[in-house]
C-alpha positions as CSV (number, residue, x, y, z in Angstrom):
1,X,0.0,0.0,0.0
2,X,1.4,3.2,-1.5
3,X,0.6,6.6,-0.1
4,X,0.2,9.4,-1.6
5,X,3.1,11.7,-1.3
6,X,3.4,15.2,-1.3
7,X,5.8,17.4,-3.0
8,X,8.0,17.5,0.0
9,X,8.2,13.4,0.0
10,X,6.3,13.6,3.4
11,X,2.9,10.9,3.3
12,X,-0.7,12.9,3.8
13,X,-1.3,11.4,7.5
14,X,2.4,13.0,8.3
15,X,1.7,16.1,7.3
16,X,-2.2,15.9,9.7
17,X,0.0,14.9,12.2
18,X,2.2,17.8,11.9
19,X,-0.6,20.1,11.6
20,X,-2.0,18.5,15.0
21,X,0.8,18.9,17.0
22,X,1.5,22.8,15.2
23,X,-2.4,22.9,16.5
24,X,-1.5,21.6,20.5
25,X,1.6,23.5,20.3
26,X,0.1,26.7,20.1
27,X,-2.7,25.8,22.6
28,X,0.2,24.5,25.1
29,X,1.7,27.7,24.6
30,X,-1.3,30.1,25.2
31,X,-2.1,27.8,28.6
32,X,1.7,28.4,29.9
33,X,1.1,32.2,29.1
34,X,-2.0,32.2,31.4
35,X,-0.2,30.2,33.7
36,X,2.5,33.0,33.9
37,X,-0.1,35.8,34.3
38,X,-1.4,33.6,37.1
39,X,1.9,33.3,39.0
40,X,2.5,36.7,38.7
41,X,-0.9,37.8,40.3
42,X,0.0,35.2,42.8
43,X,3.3,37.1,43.6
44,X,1.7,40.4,43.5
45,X,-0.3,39.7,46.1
46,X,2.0,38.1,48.0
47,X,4.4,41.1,48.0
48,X,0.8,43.2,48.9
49,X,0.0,40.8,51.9
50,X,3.6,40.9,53.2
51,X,3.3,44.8,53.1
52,X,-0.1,44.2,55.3
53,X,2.1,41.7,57.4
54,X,4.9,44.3,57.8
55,X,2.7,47.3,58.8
56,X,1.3,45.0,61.6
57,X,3.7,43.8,63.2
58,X,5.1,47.6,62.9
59,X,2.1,48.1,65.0
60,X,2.3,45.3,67.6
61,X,5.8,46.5,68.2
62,X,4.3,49.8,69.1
63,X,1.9,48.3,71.8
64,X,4.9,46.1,72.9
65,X,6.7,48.8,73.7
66,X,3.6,50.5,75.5
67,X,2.8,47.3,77.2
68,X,6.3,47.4,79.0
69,X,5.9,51.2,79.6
70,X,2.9,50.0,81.7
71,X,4.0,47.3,83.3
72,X,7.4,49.8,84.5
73,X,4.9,51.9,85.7
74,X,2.6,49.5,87.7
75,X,6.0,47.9,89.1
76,X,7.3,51.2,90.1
77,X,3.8,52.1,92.1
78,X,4.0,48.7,93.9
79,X,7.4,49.4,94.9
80,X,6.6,53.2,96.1
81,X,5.4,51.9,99.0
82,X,1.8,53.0,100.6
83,X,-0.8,51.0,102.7
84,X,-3.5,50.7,100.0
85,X,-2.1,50.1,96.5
86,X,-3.5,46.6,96.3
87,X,-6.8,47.7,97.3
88,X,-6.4,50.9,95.1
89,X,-6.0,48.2,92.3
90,X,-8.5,45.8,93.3
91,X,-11.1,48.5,93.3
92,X,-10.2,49.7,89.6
93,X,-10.0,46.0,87.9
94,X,-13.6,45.7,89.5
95,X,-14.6,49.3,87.8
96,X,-13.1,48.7,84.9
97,X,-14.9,45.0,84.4
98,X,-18.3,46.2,85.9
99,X,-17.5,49.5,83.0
100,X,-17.0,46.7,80.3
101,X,-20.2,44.7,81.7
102,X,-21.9,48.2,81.0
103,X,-20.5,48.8,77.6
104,X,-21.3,45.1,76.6
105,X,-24.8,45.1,77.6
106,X,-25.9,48.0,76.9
């Protein structure tokens, strides 16, 4: 069984072949161009959520440091001395949670 050659010397169900993988070729090749487009969303907004990450953590430092502020200045007013600090703080912590209660239930 002959086929039927072109003028190239290649048979007809060659070139169909060819023409099928020129045909897959170019779809592979628009897929792994969306694929790209894809990854670099993905990194933008990675590099966005690290900013968001950065600019927190910026602020927890902040209350870190105002945190310890506090806690200097609570150890320095049990250390002053005086009869009644402890009750002086007893009575604000149950204020400041009957205040929240308030707030809460409003």
């Amino acid at each position: 069984m002959a086929q039927a050659r072109n003028r190239y010397g290649r048979s007809a169900g060659m070139e169909t072949m060819e023409e099928q993988n020129n045909h897959l070729i170019g779809n592979l090749h628009e897929k792994v161009i969306d694929m790209k487009k894809i990854a670099l969303a993905i990194g933008a907004e990675v590099k966005e959520q690290n900013d968001h990450l950065d600019k927190m953590d910026s602020g927890m430092g902040n209350l870190k440091q105002i945190f310890a502020k506090t806690m200097s200045a609570m150890g320095s007013l049990t250390k002053g001395g005086g009869t009644c600090h402890m009750c002086y703080l007893v009575c604000f912590v149950f204020v400041f949670f009957l205040l929240v209660k308030w707030l809460i239930m409003g």
